[in-house]
N, C-alpha and C positions, 0 to 999 in steps of 0.2 A: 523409812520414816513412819508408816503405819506400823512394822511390829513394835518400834521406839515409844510410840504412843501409847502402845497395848501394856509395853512391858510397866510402864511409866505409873499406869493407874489399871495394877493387877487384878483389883480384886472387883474395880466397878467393871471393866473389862470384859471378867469370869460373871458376873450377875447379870451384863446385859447378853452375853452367851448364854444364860440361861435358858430362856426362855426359845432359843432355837435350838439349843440339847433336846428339851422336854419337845418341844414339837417335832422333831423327825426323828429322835427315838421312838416315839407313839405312833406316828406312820411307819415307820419300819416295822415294827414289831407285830403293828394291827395287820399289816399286809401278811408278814410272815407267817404269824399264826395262822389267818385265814388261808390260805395257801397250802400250811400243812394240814389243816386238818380237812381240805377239802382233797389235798391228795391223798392222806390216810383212807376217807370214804369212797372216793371213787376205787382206791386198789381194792378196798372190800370187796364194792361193788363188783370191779373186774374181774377180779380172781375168781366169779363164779365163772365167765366164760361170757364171750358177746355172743350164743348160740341157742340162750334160753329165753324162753316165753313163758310169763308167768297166766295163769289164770287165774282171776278172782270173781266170787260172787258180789253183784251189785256192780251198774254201768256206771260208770268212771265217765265225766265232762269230757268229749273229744271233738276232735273236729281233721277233716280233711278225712286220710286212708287210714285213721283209729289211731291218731299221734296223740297221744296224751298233752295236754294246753295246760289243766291246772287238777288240783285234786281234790277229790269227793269225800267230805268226810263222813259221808252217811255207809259208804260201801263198808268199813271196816265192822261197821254193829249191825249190818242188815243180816238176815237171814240165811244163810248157804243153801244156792238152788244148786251145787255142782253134786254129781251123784257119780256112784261106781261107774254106770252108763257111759257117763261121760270121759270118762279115763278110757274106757272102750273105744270110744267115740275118737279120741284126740291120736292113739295108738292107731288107731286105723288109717289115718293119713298119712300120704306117700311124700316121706320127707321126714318122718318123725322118727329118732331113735327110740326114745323113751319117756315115758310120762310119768310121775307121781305123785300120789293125794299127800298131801299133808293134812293132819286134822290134830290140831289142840284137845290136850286133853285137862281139866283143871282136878285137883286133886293135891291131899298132901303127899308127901313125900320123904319117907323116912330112911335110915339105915340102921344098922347096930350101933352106931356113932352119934349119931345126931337123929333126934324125932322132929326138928322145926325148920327143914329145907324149903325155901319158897322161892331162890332163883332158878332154879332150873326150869325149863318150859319141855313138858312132855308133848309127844308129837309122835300120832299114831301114822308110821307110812312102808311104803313097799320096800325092797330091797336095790329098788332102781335111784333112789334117793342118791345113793353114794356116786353112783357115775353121772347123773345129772346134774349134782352140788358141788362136785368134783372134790368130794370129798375122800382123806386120806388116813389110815388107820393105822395110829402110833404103836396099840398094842393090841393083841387078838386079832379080830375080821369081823366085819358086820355081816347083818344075819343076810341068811341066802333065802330062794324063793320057795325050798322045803320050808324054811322054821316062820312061816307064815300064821301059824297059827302058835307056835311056840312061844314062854314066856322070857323072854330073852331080851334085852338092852343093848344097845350101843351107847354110851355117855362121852360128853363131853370133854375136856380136860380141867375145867373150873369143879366142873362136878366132881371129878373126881376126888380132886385135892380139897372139894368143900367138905365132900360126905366121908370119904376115906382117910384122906390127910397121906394120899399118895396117888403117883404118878402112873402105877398099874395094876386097878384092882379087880381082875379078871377074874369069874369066879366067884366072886361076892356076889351078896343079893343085896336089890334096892327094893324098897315097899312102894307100891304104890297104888293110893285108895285101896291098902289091905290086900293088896294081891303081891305077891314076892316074885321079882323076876332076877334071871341071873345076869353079871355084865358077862357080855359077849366081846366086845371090843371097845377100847376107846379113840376117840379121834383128835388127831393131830394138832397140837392146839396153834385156832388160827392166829393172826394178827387183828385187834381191835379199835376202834376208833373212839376218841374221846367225848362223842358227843352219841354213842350207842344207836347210831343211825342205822338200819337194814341188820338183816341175821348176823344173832352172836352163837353162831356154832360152839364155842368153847362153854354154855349155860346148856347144852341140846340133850335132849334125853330122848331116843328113839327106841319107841317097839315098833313090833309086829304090827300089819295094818289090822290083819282079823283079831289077834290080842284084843288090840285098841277096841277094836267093836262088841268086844263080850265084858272088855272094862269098863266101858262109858253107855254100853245097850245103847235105847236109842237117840240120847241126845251125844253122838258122833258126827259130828259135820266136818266137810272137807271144806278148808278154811281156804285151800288154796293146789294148784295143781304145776308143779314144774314139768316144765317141756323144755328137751334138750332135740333140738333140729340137727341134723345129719351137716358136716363139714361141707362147706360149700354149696348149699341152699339157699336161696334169699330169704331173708325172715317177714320181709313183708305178704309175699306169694302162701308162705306156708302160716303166718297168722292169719290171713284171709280164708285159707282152706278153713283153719281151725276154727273160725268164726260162723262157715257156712254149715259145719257139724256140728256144733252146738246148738245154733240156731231153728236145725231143724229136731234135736232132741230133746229143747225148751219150747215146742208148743211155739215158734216164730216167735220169739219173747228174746228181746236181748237183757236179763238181767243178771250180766257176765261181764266180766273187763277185762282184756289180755292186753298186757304189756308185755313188752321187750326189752330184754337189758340193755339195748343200747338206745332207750329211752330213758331210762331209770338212771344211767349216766349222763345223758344231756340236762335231764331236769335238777339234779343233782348239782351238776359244772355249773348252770345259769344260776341255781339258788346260790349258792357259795359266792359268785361272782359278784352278785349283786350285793349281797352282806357284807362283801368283801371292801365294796367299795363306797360304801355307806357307809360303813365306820371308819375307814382312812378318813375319808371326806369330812368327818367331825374332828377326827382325831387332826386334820389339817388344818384345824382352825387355831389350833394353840401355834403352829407356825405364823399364824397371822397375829396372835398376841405377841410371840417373840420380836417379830417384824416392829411392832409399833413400842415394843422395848427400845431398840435398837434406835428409832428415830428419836425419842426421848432422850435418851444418854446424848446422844449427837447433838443435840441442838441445844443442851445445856454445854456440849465440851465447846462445841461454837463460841457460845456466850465467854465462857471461861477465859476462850484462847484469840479474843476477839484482837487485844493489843500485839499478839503471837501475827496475827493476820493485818494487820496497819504496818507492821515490821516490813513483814513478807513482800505485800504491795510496795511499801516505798524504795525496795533496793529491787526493784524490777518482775515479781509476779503478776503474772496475767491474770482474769480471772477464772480462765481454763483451768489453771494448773491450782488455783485456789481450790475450785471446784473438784478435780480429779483428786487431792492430797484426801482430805474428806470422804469422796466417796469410794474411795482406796480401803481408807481403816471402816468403813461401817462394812464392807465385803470383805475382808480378812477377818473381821467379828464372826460374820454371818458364817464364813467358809470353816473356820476353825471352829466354830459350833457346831455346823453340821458331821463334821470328821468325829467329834468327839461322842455325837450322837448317833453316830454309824455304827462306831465301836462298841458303847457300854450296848447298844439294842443287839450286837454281836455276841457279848459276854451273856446279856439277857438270854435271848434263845438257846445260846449252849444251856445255861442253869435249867432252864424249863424242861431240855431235851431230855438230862438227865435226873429230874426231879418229876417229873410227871406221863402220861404216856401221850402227850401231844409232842408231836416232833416241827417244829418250826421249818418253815422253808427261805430261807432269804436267797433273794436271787440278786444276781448282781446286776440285772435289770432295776430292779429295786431301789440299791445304793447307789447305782449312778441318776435315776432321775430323785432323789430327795437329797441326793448331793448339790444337784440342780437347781432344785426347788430353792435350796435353802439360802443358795449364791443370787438368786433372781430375789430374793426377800431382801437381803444385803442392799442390793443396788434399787429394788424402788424405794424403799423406806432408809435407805441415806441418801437417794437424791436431793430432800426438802431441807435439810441440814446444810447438806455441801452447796449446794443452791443459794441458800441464804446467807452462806460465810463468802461464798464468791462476789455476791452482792454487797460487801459491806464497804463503804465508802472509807478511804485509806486515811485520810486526815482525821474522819471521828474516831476509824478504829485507833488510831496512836495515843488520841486525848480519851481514851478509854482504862479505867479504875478496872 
């Protein structure tokens, strides 16, 4: 009887479906996307390895045993108190594979091809880089701990295809601030996230760390120091070590920060989480527009089919089954809205997947509770409908126009 009804008045039907298409296609999609793109960042994240401890200059908000709580936005433009010393210093603890400076260098950036390169970010560091970044080399080799002082490049895969307008340009010289160095190697180009959050190795321009310090004299600063901890270390024992060596090589001064990767993925999962579920949560309010669609169409089909219901009553319906015929068709509304809106946010995500570089996640966690959602919207907002047609006194409903 309710699909009878649906088929009966097609098209007001499909419009009061509306409005729960639109509402749980928007949660779908809001969750999905959030979802992807916070799994796209976290693999970023991971794919360095949960074994690294970053250093940075300027004390970062903490609390407890150096967890990071929230973040400081002064650390990123303070000053860099981190010194060769201390890469000394960090190498010297028992526990440590390997350390390395990174230091930004600003400067143009030219080739034979182009004079006006400004994505690439040059980064004066050691040759420990590549096994601490776990980093992989597509073509050539990155430079070893001989060509320290040599002018020599490792570039990226964006770079390459920016500056070159190919895949392996080994061999070539890139300029920069006027000094011509050669590519050594290029690296493997990563996977990217759409919101450019954490290292885009595929923009990286690496030299030499001594290079870097005859290019830049003396405003070189190590911007930041990667520490890769030896397999099966705890990383809290050995950032504590790392804390109690720096602290005595800065003068008792903590104006240093060390993070852990598997901090930088916690803060990460709770940002995303919470984004995540603040925009469902608006975007679930058009479910509640739909909702009170839904009662509106119902309580005019009421009115419409009032002498439909004086019928019904006088050759023996209870007000149960009054009741239940009503609240039947506003939840085969609601249900067949929600399905329909499952699907196009389905077709959605594919088009995005392969039209943009956000990769969507829909889980079927997902489509089962807004399937959910969208059948519990049916049944309270055609309660007040079915409710009131159950209530209608059978004699008036007959002498009803």
């Amino acid at each position: 009887m309710a699909l009878g009804s649906i088929r009966t008045a097609r098209v007001r039907s499909f419009l009061t479906m509306l409005g729960v298409i639109i509402g749980v296609m928007s949660v779908v999609m809001t969750v999905s996307i959030g979802e992807g793109v916070k799994n796209q960042v976290l693999g970023q994240i991971n794919r360095l390895g949960n074994n690294i401890i970053t250093v940075r200059p300027g004390k970062s908000p903490s609390k407890g045993a150096g967890k990071i709580t929230n973040v400081s936005f002064s650390s990123p433009i303070t000053t860099s108190t981190l010194t060769d010393a201390d890469v000394v210093a960090i190498k010297a603890v028992p526990g440590v594979v390997a350390a390395s400076p990174n230091a930004i260098i600003t400067g143009t950036v030219e080739s034979a091809e182009r004079s006006d390169y400004s994505s690439g970010v040059v980064t004066a560091t050691t040759n420990e880089t590549q096994s601490v970044l776990n980093q992989t080399i597509e073509f050539g080799q990155f430079f070893e701990a001989s060509d320290a002082a040599k002018d020599v490049a490792v570039i990226g895969s964006n770079v390459a295809a920016d500056l070159y307008d190919q895949r392996d340009p080994i061999g070539r010289v890139i300029t920069i601030k006027g000094q011509e160095f050669i590519i050594r190697g290029v690296l493997t180009a990563a996977p990217e996230n759409p919101l450019n959050i954490g290292p885009n190795f595929n923009n990286a321009i690496y030299i030499p760390y001594e290079s870097g310090k005859k290019l830049a004299g003396s405003s070189l600063q190590i911007s930041e120091i990667n520490v890769k901890v030896k397999e099966g270390q705890t990383l809290d024992s050995i950032s504590d070590h790392i804390r109690d060596a720096l602290y005595k090589s800065h003068n008792n001064q903590e104006d240093f920060s060390l993070v852990k990767q598997t901090e930088y993925l916690a803060l990460a999962n709770q940002l995303f989480t919470i984004l995540t579920s603040f925009v469902a949560a608006i975007a679930g309010i058009s479910l509640l527009v739909g909702g009170i669609g839904i009662m509106n169409i119902m309580l005019v089909s009421v009115s419409e089919r009032t002498r439909e219901i004086g019928v019904r009553k006088a050759i023996g319906a209870t007000n149960q089954q009054i009741l239940s015929q009503f609240l039947v068709e506003a939840t085969v509304i609601s249900i067949f809205g929600g399905i329909i809106g499952v699907l196009l946010s389905l077709f959605a995500s594919f088009v995005i997947r392969i039209t943009t570089n956000i990769h969507p996640s829909v889980s079927l966690e997902t489509i089962v509770v807004a399937t959910a959602v969208s059948t519990l919207v049916g049944v309270c907002f055609g309660m007040a409908p079915a409710i009131q047609a159950a209530r209608k006194d059978p004699i008036e409903a007959l002498r009803h126009e």
